[in-house]
N, C-alpha and C positions, 0 to 999 in steps of 0.2 A: 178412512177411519184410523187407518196408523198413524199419521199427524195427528189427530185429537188425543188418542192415546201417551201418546210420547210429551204431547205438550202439557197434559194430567201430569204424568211421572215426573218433569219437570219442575211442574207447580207443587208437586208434594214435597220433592227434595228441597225446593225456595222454604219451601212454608215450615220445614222442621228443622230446615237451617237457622233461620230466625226463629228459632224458638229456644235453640241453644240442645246442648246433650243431653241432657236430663230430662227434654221435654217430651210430654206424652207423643206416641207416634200420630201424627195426621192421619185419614180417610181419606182419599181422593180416590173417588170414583165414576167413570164417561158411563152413560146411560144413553143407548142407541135409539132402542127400540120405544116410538114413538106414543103407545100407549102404557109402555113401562112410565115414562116420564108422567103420563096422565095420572096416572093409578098412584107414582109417588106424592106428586104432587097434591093430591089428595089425603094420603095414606099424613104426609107430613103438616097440614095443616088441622087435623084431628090429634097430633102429637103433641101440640104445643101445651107447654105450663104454663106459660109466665106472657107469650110475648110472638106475634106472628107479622110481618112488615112483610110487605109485597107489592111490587113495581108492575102492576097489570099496562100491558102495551099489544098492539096488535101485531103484526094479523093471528087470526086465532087460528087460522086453519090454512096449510098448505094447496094451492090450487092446483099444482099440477099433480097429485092424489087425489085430489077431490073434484077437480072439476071449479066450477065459477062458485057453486053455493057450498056452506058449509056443512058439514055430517051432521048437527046436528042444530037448533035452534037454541041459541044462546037462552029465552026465556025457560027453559026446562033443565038449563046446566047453569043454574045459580049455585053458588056454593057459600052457602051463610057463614059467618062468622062460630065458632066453636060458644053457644051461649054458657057451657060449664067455663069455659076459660076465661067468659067476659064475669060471668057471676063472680068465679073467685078472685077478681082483681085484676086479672090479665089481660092482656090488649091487643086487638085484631085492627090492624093498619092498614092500610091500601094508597098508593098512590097511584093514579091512572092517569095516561097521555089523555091527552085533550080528544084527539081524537076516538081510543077506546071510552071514553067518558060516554061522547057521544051516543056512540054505536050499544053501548049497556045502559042508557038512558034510565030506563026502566027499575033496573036493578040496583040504582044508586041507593032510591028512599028507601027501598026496603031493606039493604045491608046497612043503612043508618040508622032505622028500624033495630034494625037487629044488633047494635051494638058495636058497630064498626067506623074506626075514625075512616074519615075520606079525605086526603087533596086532589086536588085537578092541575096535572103540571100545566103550565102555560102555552107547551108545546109537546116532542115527541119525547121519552124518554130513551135513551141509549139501549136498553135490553129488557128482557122479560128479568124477572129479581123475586128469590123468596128466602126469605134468611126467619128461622124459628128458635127463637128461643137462646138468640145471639150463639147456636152452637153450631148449628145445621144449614148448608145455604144450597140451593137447587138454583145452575144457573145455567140457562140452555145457548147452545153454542152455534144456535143460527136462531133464524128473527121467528119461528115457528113452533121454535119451544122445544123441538129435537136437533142432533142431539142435546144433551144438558150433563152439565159437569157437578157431583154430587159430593160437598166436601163439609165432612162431621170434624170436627174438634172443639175441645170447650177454649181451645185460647179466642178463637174467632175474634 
């Protein structure tokens, strides 16, 4: 976890160097703890004003915590699109690997249903990805979704 941390500190000194002196300070911050990331990740897709894009990719659940099956049934952890943020103009985005496409089948119609744009990459996507409101971006730092590197600024 000291290398994740140090490559954070790294990335925030990059990110307000290129901003020049006068720029607001960056937020860079590593989020370890597995269900902290869950709870963010939620916590930040009810935050959105304007605008929520999100790179859904698998796996969803780590198996060697879990075991072969997942903790819980993907059918009951649908997470709909914010309908206040679709009503007032704002846009709930999703791009999903072909393969998670699959495997949430189900859940496609009904978050299109609900107001939510969808692509289907052709193939896998590079990482999990949630950037809100072009300030905030949650980006997890193995294929699992933990940990996730949590970086607020409006330069974004």
């Amino acid at each position: 976890m000291a290398e994740i941390a140090a490559l954070s500190v790294r990335l925030q000194e990059r990110f307000v160097r290129a901003l020049g002196a006068g720029a607001m300070t960056a937020i860079c911050q590593v989020i370890v703890d597995r269900w902290h990331v869950a709870a963010l990740y939620d916590a930040l897709h009810g935050s959105a004003t304007h605008d929520v894009a999100d790179w859904a990719t698998g796996p969803y659940f780590d198996p060697t915590t879990f075991g072969s099956q997942p903790p819980t049934d993907l059918s009951t952890g649908y997470l709909a699109p914010d309908r206040d943020l679709i009503s007032d103009g704002g846009r709930a985005r999703t791009v999903y690997a072909r393969s998670t496409a699959e495997y949430v089948g189900a859940h496609l119609e009904k978050a299109l249903a609900d107001g939510e744009e969808i692509r289907v990459a052709d193939g896998d996507l590079p990482m999990k990805l949630l950037i809100v409101d072009d300030h905030t971006v949650l980006v997890p730092l193995r294929p699992y979704g933990h940990p996730a590197l949590l970086i607020r600024s409006r330069h974004l």
